[in-house]
Every structure is written in C-alpha cells, then in structure tokens.
DRENPA-870241 format. One record per atom (N, C-alpha, C): z, x, y. Coordinates in steps of 0.2 Angstrom, whole numbers, plus 2048, in hexadecimal, padded with zeros to 3 digits. Each point is the difference from the previous one (the first is absolute). Layout:
# DRENPA-870241
ZXY/...
This chain:
# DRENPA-870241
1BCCCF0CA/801807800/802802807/7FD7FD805/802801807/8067FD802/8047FD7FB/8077FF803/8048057FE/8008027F8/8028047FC/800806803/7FB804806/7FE804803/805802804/8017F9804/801800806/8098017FE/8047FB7FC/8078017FC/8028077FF/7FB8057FB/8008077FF/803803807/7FB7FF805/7FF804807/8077FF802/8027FA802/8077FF804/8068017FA/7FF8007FA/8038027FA/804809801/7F9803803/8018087FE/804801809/7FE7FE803/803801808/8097FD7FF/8007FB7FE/8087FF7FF/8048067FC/7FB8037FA/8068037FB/7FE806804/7FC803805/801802804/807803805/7FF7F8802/804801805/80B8007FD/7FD7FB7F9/8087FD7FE/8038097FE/7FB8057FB/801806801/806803803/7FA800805/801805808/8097FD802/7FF7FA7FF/8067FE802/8078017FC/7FF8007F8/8048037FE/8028087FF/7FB802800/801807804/805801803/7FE7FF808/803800805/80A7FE7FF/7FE7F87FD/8087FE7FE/8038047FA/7FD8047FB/8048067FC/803806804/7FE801805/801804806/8067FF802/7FD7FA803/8077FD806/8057FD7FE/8008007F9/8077FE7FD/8048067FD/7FB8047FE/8068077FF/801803807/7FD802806/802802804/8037FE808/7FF7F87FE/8017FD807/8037FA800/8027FD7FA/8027F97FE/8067FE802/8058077FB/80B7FE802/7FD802807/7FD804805/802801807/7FE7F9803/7FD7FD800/7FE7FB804/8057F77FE/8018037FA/8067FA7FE/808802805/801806803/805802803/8067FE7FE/8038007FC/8088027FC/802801802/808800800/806805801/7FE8067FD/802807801/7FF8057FC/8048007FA/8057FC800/8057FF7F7/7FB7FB7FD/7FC7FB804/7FF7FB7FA/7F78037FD/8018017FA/7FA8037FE/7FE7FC7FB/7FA7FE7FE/7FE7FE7FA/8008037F9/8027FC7FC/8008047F8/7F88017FB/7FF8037FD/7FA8037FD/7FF7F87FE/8037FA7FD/7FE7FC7FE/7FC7FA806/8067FF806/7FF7FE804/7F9801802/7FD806802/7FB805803/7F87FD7FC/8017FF7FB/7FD8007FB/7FE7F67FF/8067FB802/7FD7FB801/7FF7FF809/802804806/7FC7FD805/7F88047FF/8008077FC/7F9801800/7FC7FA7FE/8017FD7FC/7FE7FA7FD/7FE7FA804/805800804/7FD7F8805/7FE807809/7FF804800/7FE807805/7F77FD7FE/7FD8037F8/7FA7FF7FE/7FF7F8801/8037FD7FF/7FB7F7801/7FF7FF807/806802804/7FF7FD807/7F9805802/7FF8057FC/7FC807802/7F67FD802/8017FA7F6/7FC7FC7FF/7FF7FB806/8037FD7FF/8007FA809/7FC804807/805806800/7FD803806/7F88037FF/7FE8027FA/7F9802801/7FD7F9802/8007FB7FA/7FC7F8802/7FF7FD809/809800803/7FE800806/7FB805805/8028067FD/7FB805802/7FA800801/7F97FD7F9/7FC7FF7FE/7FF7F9805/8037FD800/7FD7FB804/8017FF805/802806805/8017FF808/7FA806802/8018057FB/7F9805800/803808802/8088027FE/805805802/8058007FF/8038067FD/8088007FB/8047FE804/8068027FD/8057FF806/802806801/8047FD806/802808805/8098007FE/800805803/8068057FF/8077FB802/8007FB803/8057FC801/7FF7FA7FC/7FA7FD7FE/7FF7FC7FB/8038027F9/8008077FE/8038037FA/805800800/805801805/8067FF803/8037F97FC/7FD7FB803/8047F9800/7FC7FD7F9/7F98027FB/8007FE7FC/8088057FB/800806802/8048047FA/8077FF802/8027FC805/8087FB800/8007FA7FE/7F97FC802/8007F77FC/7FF8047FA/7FE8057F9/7FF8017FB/8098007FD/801804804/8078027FD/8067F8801/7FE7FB807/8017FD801/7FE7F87F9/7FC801800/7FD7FB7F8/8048037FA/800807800/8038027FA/8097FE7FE/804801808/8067FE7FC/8027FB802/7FB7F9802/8027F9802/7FC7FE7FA/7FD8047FC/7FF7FC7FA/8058017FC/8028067FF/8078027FC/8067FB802/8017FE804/8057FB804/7FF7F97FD/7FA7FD802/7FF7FA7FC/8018007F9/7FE8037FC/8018017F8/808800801/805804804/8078027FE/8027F7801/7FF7FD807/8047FA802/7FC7FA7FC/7F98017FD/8007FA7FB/8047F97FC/7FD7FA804/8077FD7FB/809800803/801804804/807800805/7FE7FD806/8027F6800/7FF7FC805/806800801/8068057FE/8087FE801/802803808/7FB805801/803804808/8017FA806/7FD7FB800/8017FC805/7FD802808/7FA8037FF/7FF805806/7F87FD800/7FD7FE806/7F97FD801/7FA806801/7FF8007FB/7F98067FE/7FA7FD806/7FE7FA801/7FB7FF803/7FE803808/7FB803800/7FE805807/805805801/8038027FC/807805801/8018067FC/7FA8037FF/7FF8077FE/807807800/801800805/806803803/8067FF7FE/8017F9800/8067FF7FE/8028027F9/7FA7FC7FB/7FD8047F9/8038067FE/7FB804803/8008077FF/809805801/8037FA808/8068057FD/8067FC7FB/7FC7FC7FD/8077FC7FC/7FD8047F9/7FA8017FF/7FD8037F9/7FF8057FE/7FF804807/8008087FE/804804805/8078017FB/805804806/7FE806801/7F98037FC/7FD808805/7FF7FF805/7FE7FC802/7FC7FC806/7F9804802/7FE8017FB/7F98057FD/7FA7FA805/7FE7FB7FD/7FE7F9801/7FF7FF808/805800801/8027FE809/7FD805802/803809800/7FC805803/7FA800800/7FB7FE7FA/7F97FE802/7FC7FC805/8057FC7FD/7FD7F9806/801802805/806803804/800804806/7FB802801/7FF8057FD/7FA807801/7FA7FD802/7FF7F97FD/7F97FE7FE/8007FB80B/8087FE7FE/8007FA807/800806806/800807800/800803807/7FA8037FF/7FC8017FB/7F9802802/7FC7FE801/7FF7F8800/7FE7FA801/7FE7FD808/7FC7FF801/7FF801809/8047F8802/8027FE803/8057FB802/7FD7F97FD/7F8802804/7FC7F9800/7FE7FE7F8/8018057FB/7FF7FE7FA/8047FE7FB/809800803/8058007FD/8017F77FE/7FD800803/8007F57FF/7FE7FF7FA/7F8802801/7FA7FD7F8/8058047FB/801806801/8048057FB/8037FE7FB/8057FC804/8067FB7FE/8007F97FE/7FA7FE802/7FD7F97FB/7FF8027FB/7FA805800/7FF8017FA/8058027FB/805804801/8078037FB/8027FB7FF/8027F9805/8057FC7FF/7FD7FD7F9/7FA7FF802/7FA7FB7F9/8008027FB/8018097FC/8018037FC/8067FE7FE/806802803/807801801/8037FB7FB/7FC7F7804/8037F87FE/7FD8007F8/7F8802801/7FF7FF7F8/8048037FC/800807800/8058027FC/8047FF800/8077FE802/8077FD800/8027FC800/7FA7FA800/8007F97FD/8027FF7F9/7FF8047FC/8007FF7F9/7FD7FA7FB/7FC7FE803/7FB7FB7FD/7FD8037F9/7FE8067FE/7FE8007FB/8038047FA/809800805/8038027F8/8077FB800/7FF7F9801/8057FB801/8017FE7F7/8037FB801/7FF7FA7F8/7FB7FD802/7FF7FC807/7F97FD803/7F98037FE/7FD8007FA/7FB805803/7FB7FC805/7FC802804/7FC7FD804/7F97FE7FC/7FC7FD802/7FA7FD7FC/7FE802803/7F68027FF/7FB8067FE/7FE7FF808/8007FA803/7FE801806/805804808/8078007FD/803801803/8028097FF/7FF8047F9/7FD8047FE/7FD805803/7F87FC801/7FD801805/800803808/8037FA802/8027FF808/80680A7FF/8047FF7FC/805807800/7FC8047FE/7FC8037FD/7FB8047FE/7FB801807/8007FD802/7F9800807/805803808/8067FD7FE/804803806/8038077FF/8038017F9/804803801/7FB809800/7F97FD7FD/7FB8057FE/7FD80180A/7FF7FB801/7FC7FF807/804803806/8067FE801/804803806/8028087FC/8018007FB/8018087FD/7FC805805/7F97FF7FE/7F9803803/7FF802806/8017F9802/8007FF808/806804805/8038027FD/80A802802/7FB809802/7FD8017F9/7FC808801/7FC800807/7FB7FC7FF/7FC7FD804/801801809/8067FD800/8027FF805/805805804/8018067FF/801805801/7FB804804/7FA7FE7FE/7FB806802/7FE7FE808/7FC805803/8007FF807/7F97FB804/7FB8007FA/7FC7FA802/8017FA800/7FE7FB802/8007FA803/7FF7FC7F7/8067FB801/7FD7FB7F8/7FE7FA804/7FC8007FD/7FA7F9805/8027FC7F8/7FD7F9803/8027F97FA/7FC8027F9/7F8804801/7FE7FE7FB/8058087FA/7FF803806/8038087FA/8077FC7FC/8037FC804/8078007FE/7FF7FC7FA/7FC7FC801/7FD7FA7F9/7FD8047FC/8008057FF/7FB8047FC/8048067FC/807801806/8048037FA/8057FC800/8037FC800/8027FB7FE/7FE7FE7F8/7FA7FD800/7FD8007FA/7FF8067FA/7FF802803/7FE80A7FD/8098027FD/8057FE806/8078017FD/8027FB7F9/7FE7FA801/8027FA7F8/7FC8017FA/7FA804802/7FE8037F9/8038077FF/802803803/8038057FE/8058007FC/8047F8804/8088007FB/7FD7FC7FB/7FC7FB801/7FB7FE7F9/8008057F9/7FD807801/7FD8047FD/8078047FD/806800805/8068047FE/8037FC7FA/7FF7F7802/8057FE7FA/7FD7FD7FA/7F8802801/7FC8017FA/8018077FC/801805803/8028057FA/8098017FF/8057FD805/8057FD800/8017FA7FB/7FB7FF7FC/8027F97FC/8068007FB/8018067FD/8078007FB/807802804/800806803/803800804/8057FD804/7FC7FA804/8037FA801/8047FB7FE/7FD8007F9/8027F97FE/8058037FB/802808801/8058027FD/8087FE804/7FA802806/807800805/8027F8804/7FC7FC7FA/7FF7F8803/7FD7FE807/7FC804800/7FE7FE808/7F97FC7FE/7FE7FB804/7FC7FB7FE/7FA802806/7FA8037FE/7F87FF804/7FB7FC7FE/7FA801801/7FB7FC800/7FE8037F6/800805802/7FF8057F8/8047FD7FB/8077FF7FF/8047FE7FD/8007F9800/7FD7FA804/8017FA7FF/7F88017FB/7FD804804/7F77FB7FA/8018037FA/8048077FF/7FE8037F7/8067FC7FF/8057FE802/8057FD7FB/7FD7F87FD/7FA7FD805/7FE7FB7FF/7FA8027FA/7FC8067FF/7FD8027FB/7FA7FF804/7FF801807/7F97FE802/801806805/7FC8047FD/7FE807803/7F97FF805/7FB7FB7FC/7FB7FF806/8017FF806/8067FB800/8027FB806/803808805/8048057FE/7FF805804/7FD805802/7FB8007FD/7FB804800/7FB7FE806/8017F77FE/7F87FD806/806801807/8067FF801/803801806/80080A804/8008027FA/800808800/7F8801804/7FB7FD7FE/7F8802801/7FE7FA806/8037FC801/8027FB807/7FF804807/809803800/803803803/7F9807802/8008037FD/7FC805800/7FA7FF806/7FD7FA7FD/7FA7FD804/8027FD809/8068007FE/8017FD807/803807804/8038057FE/7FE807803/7FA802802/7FC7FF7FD/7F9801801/7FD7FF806/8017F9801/7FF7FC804/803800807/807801800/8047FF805/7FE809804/8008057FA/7FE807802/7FA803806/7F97FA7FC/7FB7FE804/8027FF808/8057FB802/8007FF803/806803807/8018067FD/807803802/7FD806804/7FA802801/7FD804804/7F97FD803/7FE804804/7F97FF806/7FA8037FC/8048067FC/7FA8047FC/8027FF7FA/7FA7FF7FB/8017FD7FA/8028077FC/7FA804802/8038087FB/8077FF800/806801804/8068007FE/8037FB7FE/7FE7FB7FE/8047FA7FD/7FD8027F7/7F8803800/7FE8017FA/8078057FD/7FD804804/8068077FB/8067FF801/8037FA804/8087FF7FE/8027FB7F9/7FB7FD801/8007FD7F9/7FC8027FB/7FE8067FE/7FE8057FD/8078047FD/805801804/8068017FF/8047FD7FD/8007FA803/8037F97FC/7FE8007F8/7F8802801/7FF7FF7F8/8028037FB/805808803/8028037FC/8077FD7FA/8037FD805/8057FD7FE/8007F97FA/7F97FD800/7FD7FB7FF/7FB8047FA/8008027FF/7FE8047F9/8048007FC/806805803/8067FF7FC/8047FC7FD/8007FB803/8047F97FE/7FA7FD7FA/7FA7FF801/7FB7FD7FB/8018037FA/801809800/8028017F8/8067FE7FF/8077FD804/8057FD7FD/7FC7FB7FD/7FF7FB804/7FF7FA7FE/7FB7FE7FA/7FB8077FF/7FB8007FB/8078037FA/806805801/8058007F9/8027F77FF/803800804/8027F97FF/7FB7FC7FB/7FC7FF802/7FA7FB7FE/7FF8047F9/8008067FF/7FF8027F8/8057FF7FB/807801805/8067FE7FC/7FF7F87FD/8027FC807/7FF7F97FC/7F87FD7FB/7FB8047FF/7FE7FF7FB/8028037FA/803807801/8028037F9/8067FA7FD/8027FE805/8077FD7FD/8017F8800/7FA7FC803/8007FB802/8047FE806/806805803/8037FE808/8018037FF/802805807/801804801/80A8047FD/8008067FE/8078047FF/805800805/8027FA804/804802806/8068037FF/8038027FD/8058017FD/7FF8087FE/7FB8037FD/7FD8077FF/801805807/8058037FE/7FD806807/7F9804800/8028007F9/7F98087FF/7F97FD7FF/8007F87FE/7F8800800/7FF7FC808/8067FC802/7FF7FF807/7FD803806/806805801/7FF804805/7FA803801/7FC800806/7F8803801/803809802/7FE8067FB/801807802/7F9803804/8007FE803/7FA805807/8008067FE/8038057FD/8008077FF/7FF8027F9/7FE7FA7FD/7FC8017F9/7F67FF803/7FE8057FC/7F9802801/7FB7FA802/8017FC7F8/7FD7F97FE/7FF7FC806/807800805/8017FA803/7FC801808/7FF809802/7FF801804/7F78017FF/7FE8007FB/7F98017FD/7FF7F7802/8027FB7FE/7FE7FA800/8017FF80A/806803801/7FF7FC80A/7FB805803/7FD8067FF/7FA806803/7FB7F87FE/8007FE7FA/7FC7FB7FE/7FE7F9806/8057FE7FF/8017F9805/7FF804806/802805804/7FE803807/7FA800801/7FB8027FC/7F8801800/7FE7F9801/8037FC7FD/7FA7F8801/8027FE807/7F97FD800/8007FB80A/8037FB7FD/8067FE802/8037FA800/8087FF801/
C-alpha cells in the first residue's frame, strides 16, 4: 500500500507538472513558434504543414517536460528556442528520409554529412535554415557533443538497414532501435544549458530506445506497410508477441533503474519516471489489443488496418491506459 502511495504521489506531481507544460507549449506555439523558426518573410508554412510540426512541436514538448522533472525546472526561454527549431528540424529530416528511401543511385557519401544531405534533398533549404538557427544559438563549447550526437542520429537513419532486401536479424534490430531511439533523445537533451553528466546521459539514452520501442509498437502496421523492419515487426511476424512484450517490460525496468541513478535526489528521478509512466501505460493497452487480437484470431491481423491500428481517442482505450497509469509498476 505504501508503494502504491508513494507511485500516486509522484504520479499527481508529474501530471502536474506534464499539464503546466503543455499549457504553456499551446501558447508558444500559436504566438511565438513561426517567430522563432525566423523564415524568409515569403516562405510561410501551409495549414497542413503547421499542423504536422505541431505534432513533432508537442513530443519534443513531452521530452522537455521529463528533462525538466528530473533536473528539478522547465526550460527557459532560449531552451524553447532550440527545442522549437530541433522540432521543426526532426520534422522535415524525417520527410527527407522517407522521400530518398531506397535511392543508393545519388553516388554522394551520407556518412557524418548532414549538410551536404539536406542541400541535395531539400531545395527549400527549410532543413539547413534550422540547423543554422539551432548551430548559432548554441554556445561554441557545445557545438562538438551537438554534432556527435546529430551525426549518430543522422548515420542511423540513412543507413537503410531496415528497409534494404537484407533485413537485419533481431539483434541487430535492436542495436538500431536503441541508437536511433537513444541518440534522438539525447540530441533534445543536449541542447539544454545544464551540464549532461555520464549517469543523466545513460538514463536518457535508455529512456530515448524505449520511446522509439513504444513508437514502433503502436507503429506495428504501418511499418510493415511501408516495409520497414523493427523489433515489433520481426516478433509479431514470428507470432511471438510475448517475446516483445518481455523486451517492451525489460526496457522499462532498466529506465527505472538508470533514472535512479541520473540524479543526487531521488524525489526527481521518482517524478521523472512517473512521467515516463505515462507513456508506458499507453503502449501496455497497445500491447494488451495486440494480445486480445491474436487470441480472438489465433495470430495476430497484420494485414487489418482497422482492427490493427491502436485509436487513443476512442473512450475504451483511454479508460484502460487512466487504468495501467494507477498501478505501481
């Protein structure tokens, strides 16, 4: 009863604080978001456009609360800055990658070469303008890790290892799902004006590969529509959903863990992984449809959009994750 207590308490201070903070980001996206991306005054966003950076605007939103809850204060006015240019920045290097999928005919060395990327893929030069913005707001001394961290994002993604003929095997799977989810996180992370000490960086690090864990968990049709090969896609296509599951509730435990260790006071590692658990809810009613489809059907409908796809903004679905967020676990 006194853990279930004590999970509630750091429970009610995160939704607190995740609130408070998307508040705040409802704000600054209608009133301060295009100013701070600084455009040309011709090149403007289109309602649809606007409507998918909102979209990666609110996740990197979620990141920034979590770092915030475990250093013990939001971020400031220049941290919102370079999260709301890396967000726009994430936004049309992932449109990029999807466009050049599969075209190893360009004869041009992607490896640690972001820049050169971006002007051969996007003649807006939208992509570049960001990274600018993001490389001159950046204090000198931090331009280095910066750019480790981009290059490691960068190489995973434009490797194409997991949409080749090769597919990769479940270990190697992994290894891509841990970097590409790990260094993602870390990219946000690393932005901000506090010092990343070894055990923080391991702790979002790990806190990032269950994220992209969790992404290509409820990404499971989707993917395999679009032939891209994850850890979700190799274990349902093998009809072992446990086997993703015990790696799904692994991972989890080893955020716990590494979270513990990522601060001096334990109240804020409690409530940043109290935050974490929000996300880790959601995923478990995925995995609980999953689980109920391959009994109704004996394996699962991979193939089914409509009974595959997990909808969040049906009642049932949100009434079962309020569920999973109350238990200590």
């Amino acid at each position: 009863m006194a853990n279930t207590l004590r999970h509630w308490y750091y429970l009610s201070r995160a939704a607190v604080w995740l609130t408070l903070a998307f508040v705040r980001a409802a704000w600054y996206f209608r009133l301060r978001a295009m100013r701070v991306l600084d455009l040309p005054t011709a090149d403007t966003f289109s309602s649809k456009e606007k409507r998918r950076l909102q979209h990666y605007f609110y996740g990197t939103t979620y990141l920034g609360a979590v770092f915030g809850l475990l250093r013990g204060y939001p971020r400031n006015n220049r941290e919102k800055r370079l999260f709301t240019n890396l967000a726009a920045l994430a936004y049309y290097f992932d449109d990029l990658t999807d466009t050049l999928r599969g075209k190893e005919d360009t004869g041009i060395l992607w490896q640690d070469n972001p820049e050169t990327y971006g002007r051969t893929a996007d003649p807006s030069g939208r992509a570049l303008h960001f990274l600018h913005n993001i490389y001159r707001a950046l204090p000198p001394g931090d331009l280095d890790g910066f750019r480790d961290f981009m290059h490691r994002v960068f190489n995973v993604e434009t490797a194409g290892r997991q949409s080749g003929t090769l597919r990769p095997d479940v270990e190697e799977l992994a290894r891509i799902t841990a970097e590409k989810g790990g260094y993602s996180v870390l990219l946000f992370r690393r932005v901000m004006s506090h010092t990343l000490l070894p055990a923080e960086k391991e702790a979002i690090f790990q806190f990032g590969y269950l994220v992209q864990l969790c992404d290509d968990i409820f990404d499971l049709w989707h993917d395999r529509q679009a032939g891209v090969a994850t850890t979700a896609t190799f274990y349902t296509e093998q009809n072992n959903l446990p086997a993703l599951a015990h790696i799904f509730e692994a991972q989890v435990e080893t955020v716990k863990r590494t979270f513990s260790k990522a601060s001096d006071r334990i109240q804020l590692a409690r409530q940043a992984m109290a935050a974490v658990h929000f996300i880790v809810s959601i995923t478990r009613v995925c995995l609980q449809h999953y689980a109920d489809l391959a009994k109704k059907h004996g394996t699962l409908p991979l193939d089914n959009r409509a009974e595959m796809v997990v909808d969040m903004e049906r009642w049932s679905n949100r009434l079962r994750a309020a569920r999973a967020l109350l238990k200590d676990s």
